[in-house]
N, C-alpha and C positions, 0 to 999 in steps of 0.2 A: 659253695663258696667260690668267686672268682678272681682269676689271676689279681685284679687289680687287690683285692682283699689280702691273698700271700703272699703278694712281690710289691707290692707298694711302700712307699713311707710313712702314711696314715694308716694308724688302727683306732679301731673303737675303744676296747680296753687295753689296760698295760697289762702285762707279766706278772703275774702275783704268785711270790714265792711259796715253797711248799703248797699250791694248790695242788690238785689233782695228776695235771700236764707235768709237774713239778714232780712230784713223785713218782711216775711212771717214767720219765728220762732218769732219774736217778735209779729207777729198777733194771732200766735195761741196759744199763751201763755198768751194775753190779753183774746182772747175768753174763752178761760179754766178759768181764772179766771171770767170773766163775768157769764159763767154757771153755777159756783158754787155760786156768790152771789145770781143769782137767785135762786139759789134752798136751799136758806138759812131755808126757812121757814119746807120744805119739808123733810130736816135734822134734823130739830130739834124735828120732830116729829112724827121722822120714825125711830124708831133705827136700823131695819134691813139695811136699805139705810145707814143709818150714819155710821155702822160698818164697812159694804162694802166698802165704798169709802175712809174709814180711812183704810184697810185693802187692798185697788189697793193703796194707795200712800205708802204705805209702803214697798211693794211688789216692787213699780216701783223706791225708792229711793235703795233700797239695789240690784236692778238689774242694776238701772248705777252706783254707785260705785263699783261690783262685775265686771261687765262689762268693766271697764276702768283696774280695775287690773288684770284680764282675757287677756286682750289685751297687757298689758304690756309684762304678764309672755311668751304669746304666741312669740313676737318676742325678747325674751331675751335682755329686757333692764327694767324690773322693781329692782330699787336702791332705798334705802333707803335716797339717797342723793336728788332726785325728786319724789318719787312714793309715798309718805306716804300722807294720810289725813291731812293736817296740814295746807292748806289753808286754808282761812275760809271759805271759801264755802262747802270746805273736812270737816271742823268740824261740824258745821250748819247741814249737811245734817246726819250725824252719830245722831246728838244729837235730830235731826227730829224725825228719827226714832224711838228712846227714848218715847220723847215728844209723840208720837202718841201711841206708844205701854202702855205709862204707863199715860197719858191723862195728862202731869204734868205742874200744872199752872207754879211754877218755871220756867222750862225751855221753854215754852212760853212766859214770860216775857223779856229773853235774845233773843230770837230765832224771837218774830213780830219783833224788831228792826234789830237785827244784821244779822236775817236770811233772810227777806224777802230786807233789805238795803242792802247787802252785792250781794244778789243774781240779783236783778237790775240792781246794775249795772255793774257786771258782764256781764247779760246778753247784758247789751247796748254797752260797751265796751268789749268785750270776746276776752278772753290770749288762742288765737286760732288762729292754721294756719292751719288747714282741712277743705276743705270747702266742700257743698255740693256735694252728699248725701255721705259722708267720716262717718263709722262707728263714729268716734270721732267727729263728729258736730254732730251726732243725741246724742250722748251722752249727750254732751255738754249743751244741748238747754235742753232734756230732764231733768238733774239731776238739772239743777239750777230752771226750770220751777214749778217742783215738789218741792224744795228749801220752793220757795215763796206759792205755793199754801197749803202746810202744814199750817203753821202759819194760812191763813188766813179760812183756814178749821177749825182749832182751836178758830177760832175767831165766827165765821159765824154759826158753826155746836153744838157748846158748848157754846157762851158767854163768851167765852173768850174776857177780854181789857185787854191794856195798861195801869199802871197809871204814873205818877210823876216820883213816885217811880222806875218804870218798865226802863226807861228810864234813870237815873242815877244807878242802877243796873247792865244795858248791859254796860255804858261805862266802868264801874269797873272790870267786868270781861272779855272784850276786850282788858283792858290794863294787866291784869292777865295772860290770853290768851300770847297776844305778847309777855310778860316778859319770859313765858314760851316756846314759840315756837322762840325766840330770843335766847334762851340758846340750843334748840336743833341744830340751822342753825349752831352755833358756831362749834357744837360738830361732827356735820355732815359736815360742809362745804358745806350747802345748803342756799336755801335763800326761804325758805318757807315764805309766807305772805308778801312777797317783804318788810322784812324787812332789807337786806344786800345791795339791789338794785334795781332798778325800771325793770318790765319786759321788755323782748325784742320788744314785740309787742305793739303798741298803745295802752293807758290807760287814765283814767283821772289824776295818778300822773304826768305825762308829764306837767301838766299844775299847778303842789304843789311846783316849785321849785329843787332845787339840795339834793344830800342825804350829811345830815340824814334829811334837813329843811321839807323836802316834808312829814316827818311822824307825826311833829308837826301837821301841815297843814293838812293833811288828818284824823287826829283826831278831829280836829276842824268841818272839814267837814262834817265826821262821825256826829257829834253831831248834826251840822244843819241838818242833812237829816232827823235822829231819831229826832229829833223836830217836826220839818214838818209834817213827819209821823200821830205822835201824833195829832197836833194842827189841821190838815186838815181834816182829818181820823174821830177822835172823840171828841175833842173839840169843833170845830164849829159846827159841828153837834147838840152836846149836847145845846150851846148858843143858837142858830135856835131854837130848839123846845121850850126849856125856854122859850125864847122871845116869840111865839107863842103862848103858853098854857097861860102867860101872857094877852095875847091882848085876848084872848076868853075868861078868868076870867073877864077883864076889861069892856065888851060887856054887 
């Protein structure tokens, strides 16, 4: 296959989800996560180790975002009207970097929710037509991978949770966010964060209804997933062992 084939703007076929390409990025993005929870222990009490891998995730989110703008400029079509960070996934991963650079619980409490929710399902449903090995799928699959694996790096490596709080927080500054990138689409004549209309390619908004109802609805959404998150993740967790340490008091 030649460069023109993986750095180009023309392909033969589209991206077609859950194909094969499709399930193998979604496997090695579960593995990478799985390697890191194992080595939760080993991060906490290595700082050299811990720097370093906070120090590749940084490295590798600001090289697919550099990466995707790189590639824009190269074939003269990066606009202000599509090319700016302004997804959420474009913001998430800026504010990653952040977050990692400057260890900050704050933006960890918006970022386990909205960045590791937002980049899921993303990745499960992805606003992509390059399909394997297309310069822009390995992007793709990389910058949202890295996305999620931040947050939970932050979680795993540091002690960082989620509270209550954390999660009425993100929806606040979600709807902040859109208020604000709803004014820029206006101003731009873009439709960053598919708030003007639903993208071209298969999504789960397909399934929220017509616009504008679908943004109600996928607020709603939003909020059961960051629930879930919450309640699956470290609540029941936390109940289990309760209950646990209970019965062995009670013994």
């Amino acid at each position: 296959m030649d460069l023109i084939t993986l750095f180009g703007r023309k392909h033969e076929t589209d991206f077609i989800m859950f194909s094969l390409p499709h399930f193998l990025a979604l496997g090695v993005t579960a593995i990478l996560c799985l390697l890191l929870f194992s080595a939760r222990f080993a991060l906490r009490t290595r700082p050299s180790l811990r720097n370093s891998v906070r120090w590749l995730l940084i490295l590798v989110l600001l090289a697919a975002e550099g990466g995707l703008h790189a590639w824009y400029l190269s074939h003269g079509i990066w606009t202000a009207r599509h090319s700016l960070p302004l997804e959420l996934c474009g913001i998430t991963l800026l504010l990653s970097v952040i977050m990692l650079l400057t260890r900050s619980r704050l933006l960890y409490d918006f970022l386990y929710f909205a960045g590791i929710g937002g980049a899921v399902i993303a990745l499960l449903t992805p606003n992509l037509v390059y399909p394997f090995p297309h310069f822009r799928f390995v992007l793709f699959f990389t910058a949202h991978a890295a996305i999620v694996l931040s947050s939970l790096f932050m979680t795993w490596a540091y002690g960082y949770r989620p509270t209550w709080r954390s999660l009425l927080f993100t929806m606040l500054c979600l709807n902040l966010v859109a208020a604000a990138v709803f004014g820029l689409d206006k101003l731009l004549g873009a439709n960053y964060m598919f708030l003007a209309h639903k993208p071209g390619t298969f999504s789960v908004l397909d399934y929220f209804g017509p616009y504008p109802y679908y943004l109600l609805v996928e607020e709603a959404f939003a909020f059961l997933i960051f629930l879930m998150m919450f309640l699956i993740f470290f609540k029941l967790p936390e109940a289990l062992r309760s209950r646990s340490t209970s019965r062995k008091r009670s013994l």
